[in-house]
GUVO-816835 format. One record per residue: x, y, z of N, C-alpha, C, CB in turn; residue in one letter; residue number from 1. Coordinates in steps of 0.1 Angstrom, whole numbers, plus 5000, padded with zeros to 4 digits. Glycine has a CB too. Example, Ala and Ser with C-alpha at 12.3 -4.5 7.8 and 13.67 -1.06 7.14 Angstrom:
BEGIN
REC n.px n.py n.pz ca.px ca.py ca.pz c.px c.py c.pz cb.px cb.py cb.pz resn resi
REC 5132 4943 5078  5123  4955  5078 5132 4967 5078  5113  4955  5090    A    1
REC 5128 4978 5071  5137  4989  5071 5129 5000 5079  5141  4994  5057    S    2
END
This chain:
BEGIN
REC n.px n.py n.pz ca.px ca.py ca.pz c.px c.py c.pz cb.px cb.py cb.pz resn resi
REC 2701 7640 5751  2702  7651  5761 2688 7656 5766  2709  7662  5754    X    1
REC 2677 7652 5758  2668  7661  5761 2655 7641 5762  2666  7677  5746    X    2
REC 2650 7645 5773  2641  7635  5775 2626 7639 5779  2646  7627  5784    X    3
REC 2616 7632 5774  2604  7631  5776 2594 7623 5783  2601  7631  5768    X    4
REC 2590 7618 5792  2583  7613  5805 2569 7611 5804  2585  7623  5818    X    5
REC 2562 7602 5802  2550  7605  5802 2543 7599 5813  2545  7602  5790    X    6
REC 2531 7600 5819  2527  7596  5833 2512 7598 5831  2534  7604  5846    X    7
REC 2504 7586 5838  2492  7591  5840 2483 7582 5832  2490  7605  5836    X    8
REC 2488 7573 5829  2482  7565  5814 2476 7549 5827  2501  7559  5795    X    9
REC 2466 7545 5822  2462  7534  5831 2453 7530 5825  2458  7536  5844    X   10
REC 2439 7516 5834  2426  7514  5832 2415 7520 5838  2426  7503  5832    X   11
REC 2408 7525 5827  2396  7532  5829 2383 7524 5827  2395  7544  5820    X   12
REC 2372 7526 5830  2359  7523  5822 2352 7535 5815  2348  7516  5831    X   13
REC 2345 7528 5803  2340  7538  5797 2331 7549 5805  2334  7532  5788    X   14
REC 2334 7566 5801  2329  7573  5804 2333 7579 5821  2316  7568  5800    X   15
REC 2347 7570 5818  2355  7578  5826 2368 7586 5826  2357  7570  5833    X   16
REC 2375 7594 5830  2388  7606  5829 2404 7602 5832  2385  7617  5841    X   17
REC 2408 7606 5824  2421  7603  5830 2425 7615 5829  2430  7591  5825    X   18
REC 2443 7618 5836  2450  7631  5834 2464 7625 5830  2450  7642  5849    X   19
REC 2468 7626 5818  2483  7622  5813 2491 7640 5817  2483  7615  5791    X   20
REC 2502 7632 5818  2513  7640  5822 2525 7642 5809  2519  7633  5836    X   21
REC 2534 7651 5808  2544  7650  5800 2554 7657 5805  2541  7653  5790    X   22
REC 2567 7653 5811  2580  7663  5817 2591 7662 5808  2585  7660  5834    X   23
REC 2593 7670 5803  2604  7677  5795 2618 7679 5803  2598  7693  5790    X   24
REC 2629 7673 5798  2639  7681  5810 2656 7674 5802  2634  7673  5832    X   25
REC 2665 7681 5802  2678  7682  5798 2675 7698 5790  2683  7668  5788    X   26
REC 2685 7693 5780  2693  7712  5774 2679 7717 5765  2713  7712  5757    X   27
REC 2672 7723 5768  2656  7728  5765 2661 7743 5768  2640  7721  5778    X   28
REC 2662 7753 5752  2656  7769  5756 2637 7770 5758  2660  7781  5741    X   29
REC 2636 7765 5748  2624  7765  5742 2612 7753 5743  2627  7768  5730    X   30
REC 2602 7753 5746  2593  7743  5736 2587 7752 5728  2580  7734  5744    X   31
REC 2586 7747 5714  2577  7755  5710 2565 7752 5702  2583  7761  5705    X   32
REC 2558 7738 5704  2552  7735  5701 2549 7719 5712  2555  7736  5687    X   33
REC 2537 7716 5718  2534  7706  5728 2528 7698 5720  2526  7711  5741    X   34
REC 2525 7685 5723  2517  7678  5719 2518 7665 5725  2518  7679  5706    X   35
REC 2503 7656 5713  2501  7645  5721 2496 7640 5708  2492  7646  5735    X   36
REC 2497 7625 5708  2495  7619  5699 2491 7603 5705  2507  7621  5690    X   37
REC 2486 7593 5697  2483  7577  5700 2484 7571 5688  2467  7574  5706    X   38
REC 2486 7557 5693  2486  7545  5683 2482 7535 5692  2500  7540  5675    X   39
REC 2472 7532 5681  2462  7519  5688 2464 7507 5682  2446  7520  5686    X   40
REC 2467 7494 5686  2469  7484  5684 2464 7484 5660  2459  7474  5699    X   41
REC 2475 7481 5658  2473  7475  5646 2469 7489 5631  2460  7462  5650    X   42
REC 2469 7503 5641  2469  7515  5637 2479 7523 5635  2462  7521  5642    X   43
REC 2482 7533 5626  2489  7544  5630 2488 7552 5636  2491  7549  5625    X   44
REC 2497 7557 5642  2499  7571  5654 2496 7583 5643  2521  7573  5664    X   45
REC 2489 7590 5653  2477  7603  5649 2480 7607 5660  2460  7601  5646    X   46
REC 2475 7622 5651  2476  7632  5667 2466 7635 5674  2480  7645  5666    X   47
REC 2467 7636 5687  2456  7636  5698 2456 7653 5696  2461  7629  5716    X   48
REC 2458 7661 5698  2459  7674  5701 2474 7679 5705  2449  7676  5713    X   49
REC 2475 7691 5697  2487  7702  5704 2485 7715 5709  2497  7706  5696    X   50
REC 2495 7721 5715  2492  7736  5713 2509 7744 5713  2481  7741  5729    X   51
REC 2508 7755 5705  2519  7759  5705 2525 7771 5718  2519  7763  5692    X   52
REC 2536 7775 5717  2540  7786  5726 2530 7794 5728  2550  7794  5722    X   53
REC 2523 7799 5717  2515  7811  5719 2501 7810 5719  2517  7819  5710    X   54
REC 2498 7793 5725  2487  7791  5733 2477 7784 5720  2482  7806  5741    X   55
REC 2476 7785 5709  2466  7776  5699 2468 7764 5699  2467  7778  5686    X   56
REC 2457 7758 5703  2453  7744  5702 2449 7740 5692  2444  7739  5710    X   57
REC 2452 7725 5691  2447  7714  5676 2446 7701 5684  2462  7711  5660    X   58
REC 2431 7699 5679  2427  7685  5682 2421 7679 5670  2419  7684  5693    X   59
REC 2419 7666 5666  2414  7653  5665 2403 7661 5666  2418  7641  5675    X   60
REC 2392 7654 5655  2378  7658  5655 2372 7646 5664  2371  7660  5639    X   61
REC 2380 7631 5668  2373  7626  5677 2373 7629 5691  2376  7616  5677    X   62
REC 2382 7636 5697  2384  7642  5706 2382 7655 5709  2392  7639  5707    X   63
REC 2377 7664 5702  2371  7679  5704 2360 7675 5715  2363  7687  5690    X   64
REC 2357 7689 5725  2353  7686  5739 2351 7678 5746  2347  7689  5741    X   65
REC 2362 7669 5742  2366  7654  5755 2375 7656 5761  2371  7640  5751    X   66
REC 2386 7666 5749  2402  7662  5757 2406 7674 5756  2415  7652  5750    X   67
REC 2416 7680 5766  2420  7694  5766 2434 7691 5772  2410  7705  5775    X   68
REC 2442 7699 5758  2455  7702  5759 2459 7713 5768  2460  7704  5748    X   69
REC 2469 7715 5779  2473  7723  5787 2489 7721 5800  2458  7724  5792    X   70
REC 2494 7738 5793  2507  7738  5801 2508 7736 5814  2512  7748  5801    X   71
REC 2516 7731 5819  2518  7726  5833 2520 7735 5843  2528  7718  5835    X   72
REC 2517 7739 5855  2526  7749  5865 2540 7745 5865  2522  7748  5881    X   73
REC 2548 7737 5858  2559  7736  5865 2565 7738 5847  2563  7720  5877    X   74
REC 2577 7745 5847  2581  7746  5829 2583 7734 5825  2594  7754  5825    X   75
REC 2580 7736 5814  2586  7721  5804 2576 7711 5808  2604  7714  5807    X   76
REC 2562 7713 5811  2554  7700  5815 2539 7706 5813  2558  7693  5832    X   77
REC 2530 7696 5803  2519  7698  5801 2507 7684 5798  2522  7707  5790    X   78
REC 2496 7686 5799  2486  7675  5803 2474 7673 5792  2479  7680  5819    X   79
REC 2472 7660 5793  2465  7661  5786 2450 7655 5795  2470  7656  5774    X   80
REC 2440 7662 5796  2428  7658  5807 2421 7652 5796  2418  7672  5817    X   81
REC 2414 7636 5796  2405  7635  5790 2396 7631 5796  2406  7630  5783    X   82
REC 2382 7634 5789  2370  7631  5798 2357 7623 5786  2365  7649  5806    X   83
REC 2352 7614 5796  2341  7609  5790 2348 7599 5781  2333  7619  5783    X   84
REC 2359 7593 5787  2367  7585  5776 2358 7570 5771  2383  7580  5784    X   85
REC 2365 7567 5755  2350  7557  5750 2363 7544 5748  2338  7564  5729    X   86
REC 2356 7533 5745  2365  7522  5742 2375 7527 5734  2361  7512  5736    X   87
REC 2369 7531 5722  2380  7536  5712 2391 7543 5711  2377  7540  5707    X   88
REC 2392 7552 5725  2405  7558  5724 2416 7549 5731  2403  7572  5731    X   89
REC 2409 7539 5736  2424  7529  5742 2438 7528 5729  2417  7506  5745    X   90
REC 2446 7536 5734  2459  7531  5725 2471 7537 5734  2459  7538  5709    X   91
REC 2485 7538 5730  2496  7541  5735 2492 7553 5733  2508  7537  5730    X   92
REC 2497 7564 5742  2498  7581  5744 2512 7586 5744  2491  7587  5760    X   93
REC 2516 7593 5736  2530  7596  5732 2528 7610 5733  2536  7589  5717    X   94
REC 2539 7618 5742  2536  7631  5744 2553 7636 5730  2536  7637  5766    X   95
REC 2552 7646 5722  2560  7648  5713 2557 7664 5712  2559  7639  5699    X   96
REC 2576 7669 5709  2573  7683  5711 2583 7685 5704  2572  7691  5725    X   97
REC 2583 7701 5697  2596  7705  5686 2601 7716 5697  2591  7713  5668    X   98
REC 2613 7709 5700  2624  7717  5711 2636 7723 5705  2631  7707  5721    X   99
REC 2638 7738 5709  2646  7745  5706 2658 7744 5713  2642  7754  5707    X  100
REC 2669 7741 5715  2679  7739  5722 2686 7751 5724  2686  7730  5717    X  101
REC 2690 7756 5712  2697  7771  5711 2690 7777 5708  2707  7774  5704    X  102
REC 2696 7791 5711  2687  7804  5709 2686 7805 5699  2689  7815  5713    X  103
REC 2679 7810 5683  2680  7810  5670 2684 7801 5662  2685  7818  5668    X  104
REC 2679 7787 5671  2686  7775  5661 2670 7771 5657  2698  7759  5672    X  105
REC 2667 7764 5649  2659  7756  5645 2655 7745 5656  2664  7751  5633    X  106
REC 2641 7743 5657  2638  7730  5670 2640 7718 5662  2622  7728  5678    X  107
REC 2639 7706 5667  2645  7699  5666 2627 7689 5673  2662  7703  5672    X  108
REC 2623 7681 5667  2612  7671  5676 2617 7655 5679  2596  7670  5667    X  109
REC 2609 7657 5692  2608  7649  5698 2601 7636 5706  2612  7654  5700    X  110
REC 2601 7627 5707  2590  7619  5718 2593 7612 5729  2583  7610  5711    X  111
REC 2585 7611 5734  2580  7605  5746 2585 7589 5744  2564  7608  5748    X  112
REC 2582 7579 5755  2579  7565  5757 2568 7557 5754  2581  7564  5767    X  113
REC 2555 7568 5757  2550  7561  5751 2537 7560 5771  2563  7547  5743    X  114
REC 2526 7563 5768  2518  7551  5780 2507 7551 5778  2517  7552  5797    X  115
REC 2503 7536 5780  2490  7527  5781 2480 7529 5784  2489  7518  5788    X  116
REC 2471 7540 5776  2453  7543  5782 2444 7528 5774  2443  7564  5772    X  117
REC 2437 7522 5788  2429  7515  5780 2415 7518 5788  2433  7500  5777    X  118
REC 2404 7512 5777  2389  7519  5782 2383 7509 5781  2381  7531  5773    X  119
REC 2377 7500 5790  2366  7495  5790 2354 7499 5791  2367  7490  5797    X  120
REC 2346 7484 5781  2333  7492  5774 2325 7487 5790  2325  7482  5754    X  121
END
């Protein structure tokens, strides 16, 4: 019922930006927690950075003032801008969020599909 979209994922060279996208959309009261996470070939998925409803961010100590988590103008959709990107962050970008469906129900999380940042050195 409830799906996640991710967009924006491509090839870069090093010490270049990209802007991932994430759109949220079916039976959604709430997000109440955004996020972003990767898995790189032959690694586990780790989290890139989140931020909750009430605006506190968490990032990855490899990614502190590279990447900035942020709500979308449009509801239910938020971005992740990265900048100065290095080989190393080439992996899948999975945008995952704990969605509230009902009012006073417990959220419930979720993910994305999944897209392809890669960084040439």
């Amino acid at each position: 019922q409830v799906q996640l979209v991710e967009s924006g994922g491509g090839l870069v060279q090093a010490g270049g930006s990209l802007r991932l996208s994430c759109a949220a959309s079916g039976r959604i009261f709430s997000i109440r927690v955004m996020g972003w996470y990767r898995q790189a070939p032959g690694k586990q998925r780790e989290l890139v950075a989140t931020l909750t409803r009430s605006g506190t961010t968490t990032y990855a100590d490899s990614v502190k003032g590279r990447f900035t988590i942020s709500n979308g103008g449009t509801r239910n959709t938020w971005y992740l801008q990265m900048l100065s990107l290095k080989p190393e962050d080439t992996a899948v970008y999975y945008c995952n969020a704990d969605i509230q469906v009902i009012p006073g129900t417990s959220p419930y999380n979720d993910w994305g599909q999944g897209t392809q940042v890669t960084v040439s050195s």
